[in-house]
ROMAR-81009 format. One record per residue: residue number from 1; x, y, z of N, C-alpha, C, O in turn. Coordinates in nm, 3 decimals, always signed. Layout:
// ROMAR-81009
[NUM,[X,Y,Z],[X,Y,Z],[X,Y,Z],[X,Y,Z]];
...
//
This chain:
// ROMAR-81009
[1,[+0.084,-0.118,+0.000],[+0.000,+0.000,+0.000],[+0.087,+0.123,+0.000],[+0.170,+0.136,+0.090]];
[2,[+0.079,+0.192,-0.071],[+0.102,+0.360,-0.050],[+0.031,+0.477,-0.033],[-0.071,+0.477,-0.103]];
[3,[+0.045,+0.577,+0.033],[+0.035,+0.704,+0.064],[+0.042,+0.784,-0.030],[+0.154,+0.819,-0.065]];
[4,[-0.071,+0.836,-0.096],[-0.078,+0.914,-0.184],[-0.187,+1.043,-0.204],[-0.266,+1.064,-0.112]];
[5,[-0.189,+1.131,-0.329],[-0.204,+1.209,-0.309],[-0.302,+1.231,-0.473],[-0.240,+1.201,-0.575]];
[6,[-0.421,+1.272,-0.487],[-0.483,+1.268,-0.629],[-0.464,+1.322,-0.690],[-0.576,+1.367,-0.711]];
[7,[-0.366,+1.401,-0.792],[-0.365,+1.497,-0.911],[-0.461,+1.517,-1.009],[-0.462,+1.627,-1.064]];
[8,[-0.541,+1.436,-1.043],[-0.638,+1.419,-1.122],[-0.681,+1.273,-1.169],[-0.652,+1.164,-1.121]];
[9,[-0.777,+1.314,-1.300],[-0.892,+1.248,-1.330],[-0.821,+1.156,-1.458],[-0.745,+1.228,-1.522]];
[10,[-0.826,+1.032,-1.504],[-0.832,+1.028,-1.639],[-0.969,+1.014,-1.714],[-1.067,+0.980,-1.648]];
[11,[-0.980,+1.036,-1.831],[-1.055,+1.014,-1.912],[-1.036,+0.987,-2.035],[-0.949,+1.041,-2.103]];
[12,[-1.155,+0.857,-2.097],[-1.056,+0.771,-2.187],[-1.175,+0.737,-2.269],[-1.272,+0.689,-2.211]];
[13,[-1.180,+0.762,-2.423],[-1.338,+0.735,-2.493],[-1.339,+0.626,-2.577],[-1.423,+0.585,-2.658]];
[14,[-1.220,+0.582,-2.540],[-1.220,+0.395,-2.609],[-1.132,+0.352,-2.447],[-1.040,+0.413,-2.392]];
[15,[-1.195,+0.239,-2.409],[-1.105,+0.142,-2.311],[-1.156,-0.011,-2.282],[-1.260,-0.043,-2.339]];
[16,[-1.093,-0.112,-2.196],[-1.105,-0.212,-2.186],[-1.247,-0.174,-2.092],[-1.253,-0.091,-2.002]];
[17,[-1.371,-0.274,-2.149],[-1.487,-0.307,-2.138],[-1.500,-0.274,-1.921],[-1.590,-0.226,-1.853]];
[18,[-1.369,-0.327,-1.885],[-1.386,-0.345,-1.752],[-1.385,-0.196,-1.695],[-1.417,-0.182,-1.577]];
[19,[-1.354,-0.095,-1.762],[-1.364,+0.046,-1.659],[-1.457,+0.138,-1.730],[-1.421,+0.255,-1.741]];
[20,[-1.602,+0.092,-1.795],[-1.687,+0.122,-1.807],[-1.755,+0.175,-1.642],[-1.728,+0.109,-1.541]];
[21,[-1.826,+0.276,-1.637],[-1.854,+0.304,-1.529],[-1.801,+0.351,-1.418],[-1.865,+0.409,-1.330]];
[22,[-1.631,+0.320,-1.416],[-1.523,+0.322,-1.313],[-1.453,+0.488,-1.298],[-1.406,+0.552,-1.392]];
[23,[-1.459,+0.524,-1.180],[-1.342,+0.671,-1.208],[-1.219,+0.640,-1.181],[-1.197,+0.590,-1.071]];
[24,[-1.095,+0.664,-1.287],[-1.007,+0.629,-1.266],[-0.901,+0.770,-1.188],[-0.900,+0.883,-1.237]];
[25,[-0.827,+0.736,-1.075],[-0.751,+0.856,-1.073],[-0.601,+0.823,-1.037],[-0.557,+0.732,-0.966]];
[26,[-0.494,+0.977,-1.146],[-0.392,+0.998,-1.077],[-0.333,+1.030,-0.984],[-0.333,+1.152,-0.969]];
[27,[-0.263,+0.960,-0.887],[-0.238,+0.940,-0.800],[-0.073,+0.921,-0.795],[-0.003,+0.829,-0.839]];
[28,[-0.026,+1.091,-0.698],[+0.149,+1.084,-0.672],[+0.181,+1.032,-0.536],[+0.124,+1.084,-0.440]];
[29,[+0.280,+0.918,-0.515],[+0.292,+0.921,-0.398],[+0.374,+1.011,-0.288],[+0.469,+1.083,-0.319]];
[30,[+0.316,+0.995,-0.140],[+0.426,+1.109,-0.060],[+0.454,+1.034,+0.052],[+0.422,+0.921,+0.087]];
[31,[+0.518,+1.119,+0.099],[+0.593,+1.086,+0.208],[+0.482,+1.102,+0.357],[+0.409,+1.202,+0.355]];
[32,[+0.471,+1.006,+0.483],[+0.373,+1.092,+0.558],[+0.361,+1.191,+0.602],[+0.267,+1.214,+0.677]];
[33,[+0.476,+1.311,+0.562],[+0.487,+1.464,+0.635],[+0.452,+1.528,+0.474],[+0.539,+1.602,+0.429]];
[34,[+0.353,+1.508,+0.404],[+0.285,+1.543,+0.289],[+0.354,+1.523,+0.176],[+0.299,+1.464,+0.083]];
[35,[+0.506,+1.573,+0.162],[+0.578,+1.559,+0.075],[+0.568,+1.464,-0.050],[+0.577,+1.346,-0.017]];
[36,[+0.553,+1.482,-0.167],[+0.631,+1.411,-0.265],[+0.709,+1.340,-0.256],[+0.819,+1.369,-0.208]];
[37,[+0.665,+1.184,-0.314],[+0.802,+1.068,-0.282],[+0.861,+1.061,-0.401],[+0.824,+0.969,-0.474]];
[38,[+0.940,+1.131,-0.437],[+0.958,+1.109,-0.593],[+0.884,+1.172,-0.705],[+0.818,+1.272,-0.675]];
[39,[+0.885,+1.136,-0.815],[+0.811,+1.146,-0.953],[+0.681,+1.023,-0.951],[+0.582,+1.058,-1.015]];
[40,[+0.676,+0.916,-0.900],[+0.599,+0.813,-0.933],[+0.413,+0.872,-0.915],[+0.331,+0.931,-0.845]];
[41,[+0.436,+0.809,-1.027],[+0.230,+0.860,-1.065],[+0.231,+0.688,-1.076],[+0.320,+0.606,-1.099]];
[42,[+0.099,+0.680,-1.051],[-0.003,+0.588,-1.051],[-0.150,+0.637,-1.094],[-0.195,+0.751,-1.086]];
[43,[-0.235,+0.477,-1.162],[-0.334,+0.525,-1.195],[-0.421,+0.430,-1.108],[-0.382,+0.314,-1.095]];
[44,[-0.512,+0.462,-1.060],[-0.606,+0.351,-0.947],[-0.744,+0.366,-0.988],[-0.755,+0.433,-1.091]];
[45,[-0.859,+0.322,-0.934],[-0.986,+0.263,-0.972],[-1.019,+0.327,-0.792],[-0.977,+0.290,-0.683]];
[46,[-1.127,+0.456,-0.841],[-1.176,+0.495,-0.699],[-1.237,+0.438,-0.626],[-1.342,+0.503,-0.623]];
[47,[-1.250,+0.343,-0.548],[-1.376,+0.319,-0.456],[-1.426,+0.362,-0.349],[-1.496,+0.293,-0.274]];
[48,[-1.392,+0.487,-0.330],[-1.422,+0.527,-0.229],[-1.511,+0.721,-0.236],[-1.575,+0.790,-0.157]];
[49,[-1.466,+0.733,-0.363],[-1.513,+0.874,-0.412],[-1.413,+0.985,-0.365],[-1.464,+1.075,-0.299]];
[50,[-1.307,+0.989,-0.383],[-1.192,+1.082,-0.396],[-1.201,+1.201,-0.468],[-1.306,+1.219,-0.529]];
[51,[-1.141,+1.261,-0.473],[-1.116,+1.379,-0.572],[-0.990,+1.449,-0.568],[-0.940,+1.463,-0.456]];
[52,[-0.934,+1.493,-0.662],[-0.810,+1.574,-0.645],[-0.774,+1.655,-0.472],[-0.836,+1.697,-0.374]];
[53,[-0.694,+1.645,-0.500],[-0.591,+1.693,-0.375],[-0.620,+1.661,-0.261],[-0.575,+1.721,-0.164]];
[54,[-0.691,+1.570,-0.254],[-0.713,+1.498,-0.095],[-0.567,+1.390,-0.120],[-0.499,+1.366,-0.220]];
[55,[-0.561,+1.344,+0.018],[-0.504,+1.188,+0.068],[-0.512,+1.132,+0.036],[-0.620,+1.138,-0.023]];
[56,[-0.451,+1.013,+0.011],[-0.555,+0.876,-0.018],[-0.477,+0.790,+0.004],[-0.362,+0.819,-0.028]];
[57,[-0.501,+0.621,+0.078],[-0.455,+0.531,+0.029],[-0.485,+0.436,-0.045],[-0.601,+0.395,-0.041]];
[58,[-0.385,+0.373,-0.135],[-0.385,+0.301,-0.201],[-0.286,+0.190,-0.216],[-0.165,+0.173,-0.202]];
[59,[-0.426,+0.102,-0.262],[-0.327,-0.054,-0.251],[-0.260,-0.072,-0.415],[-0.322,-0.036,-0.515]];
[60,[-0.177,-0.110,-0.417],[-0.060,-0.118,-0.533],[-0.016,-0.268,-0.618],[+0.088,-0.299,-0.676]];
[61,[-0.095,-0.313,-0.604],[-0.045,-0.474,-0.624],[-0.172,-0.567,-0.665],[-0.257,-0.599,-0.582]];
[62,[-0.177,-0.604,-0.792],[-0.246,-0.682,-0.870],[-0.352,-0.757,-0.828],[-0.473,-0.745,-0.843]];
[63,[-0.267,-0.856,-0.760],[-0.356,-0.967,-0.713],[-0.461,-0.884,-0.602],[-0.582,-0.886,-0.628]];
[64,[-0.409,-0.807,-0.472],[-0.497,-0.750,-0.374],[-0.573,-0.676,-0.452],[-0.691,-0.676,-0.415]];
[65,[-0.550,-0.604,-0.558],[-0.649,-0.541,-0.591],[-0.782,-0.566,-0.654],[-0.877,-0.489,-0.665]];
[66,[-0.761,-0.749,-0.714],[-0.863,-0.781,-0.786],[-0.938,-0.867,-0.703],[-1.031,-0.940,-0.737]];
[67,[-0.892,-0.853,-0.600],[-0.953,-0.954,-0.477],[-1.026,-0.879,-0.406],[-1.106,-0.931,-0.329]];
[68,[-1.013,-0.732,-0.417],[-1.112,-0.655,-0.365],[-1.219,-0.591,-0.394],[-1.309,-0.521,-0.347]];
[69,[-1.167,-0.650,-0.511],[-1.306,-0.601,-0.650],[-1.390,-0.717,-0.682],[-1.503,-0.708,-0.731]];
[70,[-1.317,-0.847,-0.648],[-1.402,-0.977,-0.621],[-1.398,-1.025,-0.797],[-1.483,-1.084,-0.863]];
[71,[-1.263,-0.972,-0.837],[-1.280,-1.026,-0.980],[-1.145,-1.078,-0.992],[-1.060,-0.996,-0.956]];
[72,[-1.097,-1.200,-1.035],[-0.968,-1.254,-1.057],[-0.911,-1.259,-1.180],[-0.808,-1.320,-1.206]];
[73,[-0.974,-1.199,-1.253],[-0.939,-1.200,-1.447],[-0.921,-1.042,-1.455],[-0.837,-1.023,-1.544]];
[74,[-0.965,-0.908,-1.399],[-1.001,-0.790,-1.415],[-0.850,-0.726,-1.451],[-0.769,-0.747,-1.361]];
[75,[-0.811,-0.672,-1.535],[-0.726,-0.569,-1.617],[-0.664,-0.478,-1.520],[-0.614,-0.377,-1.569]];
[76,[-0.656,-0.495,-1.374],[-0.659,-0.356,-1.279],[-0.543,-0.402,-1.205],[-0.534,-0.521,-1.176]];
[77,[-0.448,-0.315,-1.171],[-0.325,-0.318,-1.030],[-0.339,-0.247,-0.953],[-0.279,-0.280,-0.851]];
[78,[-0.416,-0.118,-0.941],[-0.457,+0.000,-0.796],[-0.527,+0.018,-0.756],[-0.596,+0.050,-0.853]];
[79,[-0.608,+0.032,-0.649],[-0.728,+0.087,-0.627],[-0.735,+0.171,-0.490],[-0.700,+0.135,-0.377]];
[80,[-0.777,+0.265,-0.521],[-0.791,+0.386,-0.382],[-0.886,+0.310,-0.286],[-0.998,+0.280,-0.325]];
[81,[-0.835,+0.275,-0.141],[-0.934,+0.209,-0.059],[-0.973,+0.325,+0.020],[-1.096,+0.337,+0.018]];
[82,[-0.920,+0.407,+0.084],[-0.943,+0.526,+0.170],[-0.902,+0.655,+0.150],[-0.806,+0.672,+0.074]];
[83,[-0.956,+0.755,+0.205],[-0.923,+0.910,+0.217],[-0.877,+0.917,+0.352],[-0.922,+0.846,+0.443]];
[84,[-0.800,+0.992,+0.362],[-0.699,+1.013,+0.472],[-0.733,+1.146,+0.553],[-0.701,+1.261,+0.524]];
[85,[-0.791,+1.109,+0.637],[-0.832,+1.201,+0.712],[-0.748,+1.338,+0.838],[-0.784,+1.450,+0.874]];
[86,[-0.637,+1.258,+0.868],[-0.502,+1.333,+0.930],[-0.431,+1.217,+0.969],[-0.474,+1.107,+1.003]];
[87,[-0.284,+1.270,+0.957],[-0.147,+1.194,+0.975],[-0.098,+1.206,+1.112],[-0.077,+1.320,+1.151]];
[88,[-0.076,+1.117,+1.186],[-0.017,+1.169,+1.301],[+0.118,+1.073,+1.295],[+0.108,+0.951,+1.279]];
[89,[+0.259,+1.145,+1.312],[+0.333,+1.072,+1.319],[+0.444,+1.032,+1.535],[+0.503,+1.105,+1.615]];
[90,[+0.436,+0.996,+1.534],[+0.496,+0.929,+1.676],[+0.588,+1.078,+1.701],[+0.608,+1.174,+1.627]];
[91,[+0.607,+1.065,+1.762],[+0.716,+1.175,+1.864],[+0.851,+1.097,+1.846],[+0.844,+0.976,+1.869]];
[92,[+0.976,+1.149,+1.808],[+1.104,+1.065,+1.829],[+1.142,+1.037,+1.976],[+1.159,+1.130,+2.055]];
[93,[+1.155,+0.910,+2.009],[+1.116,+0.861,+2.081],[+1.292,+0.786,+2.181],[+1.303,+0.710,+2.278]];
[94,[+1.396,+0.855,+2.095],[+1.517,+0.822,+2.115],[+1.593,+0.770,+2.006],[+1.576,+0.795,+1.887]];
[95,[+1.738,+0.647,+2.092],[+1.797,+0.596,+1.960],[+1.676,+0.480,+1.878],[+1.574,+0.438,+1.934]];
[96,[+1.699,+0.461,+1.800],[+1.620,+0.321,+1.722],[+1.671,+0.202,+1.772],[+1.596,+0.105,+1.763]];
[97,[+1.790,+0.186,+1.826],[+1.809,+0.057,+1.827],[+1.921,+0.081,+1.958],[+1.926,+0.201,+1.986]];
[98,[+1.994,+0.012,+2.026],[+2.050,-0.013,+2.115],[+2.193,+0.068,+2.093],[+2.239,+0.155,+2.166]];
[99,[+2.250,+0.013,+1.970],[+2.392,+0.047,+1.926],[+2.369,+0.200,+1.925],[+2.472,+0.257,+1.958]];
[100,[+2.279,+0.275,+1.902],[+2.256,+0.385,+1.899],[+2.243,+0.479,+1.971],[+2.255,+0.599,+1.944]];
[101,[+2.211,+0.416,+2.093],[+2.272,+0.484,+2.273],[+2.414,+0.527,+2.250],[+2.503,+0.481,+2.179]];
[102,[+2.407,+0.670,+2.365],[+2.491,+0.746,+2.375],[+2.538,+0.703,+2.527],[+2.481,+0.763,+2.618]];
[103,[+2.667,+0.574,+2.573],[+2.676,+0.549,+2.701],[+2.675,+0.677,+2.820],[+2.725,+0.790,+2.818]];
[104,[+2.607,+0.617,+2.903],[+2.566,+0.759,+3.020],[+2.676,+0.770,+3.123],[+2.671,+0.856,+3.211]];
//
């Protein structure tokens, strides 16, 4: 799954029979402090009713995605499961790991 972010809409006046009916959207991923992870766009299958510049997550991977659509033949790898309502990230909380102590 990734953390992403909607740029827009596609629209397409010839396509495979299966995204008849479907809104498809672009989708950049970020980082959880909002940021841009890169260049990577994605295109996903809304189910949830998104729209540009909200949150969103999305699942990224073929098989989960056609398993959630309840179709195992379907043409699809993304699909927006949620809108992201606020990020909260942990407080740094010290070293990460042991070696990372500063002896007292």
């Amino acid at each position: 799954m990734i953390l992403g972010r909607v740029c827009g809409t596609v629209v397409a006046t010839i396509q495979h029979p299966f995204y008849d009916g479907k809104k498809q959207l672009i989708v950049r991923a970020i980082t959880p402090d909002g940021r841009f992870d890169g260049d990577k766009y994605i295109v996903a299958i809304d189910l949830v009713g998104a729209g540009v510049g909200q949150t969103v997550i999305v699942e990224d991977e073929g098989n989960s995605a056609r398993q959630l659509l309840g179709l195992k033949d379907a043409p699809v790898r993304s699909v927006v499961l949620g809108i992201v309502d606020e990020i909260a990230l942990a407080p740094d909380e010290g070293p990460a790991s042991p070696a990372d102590a500063t002896p007292a």
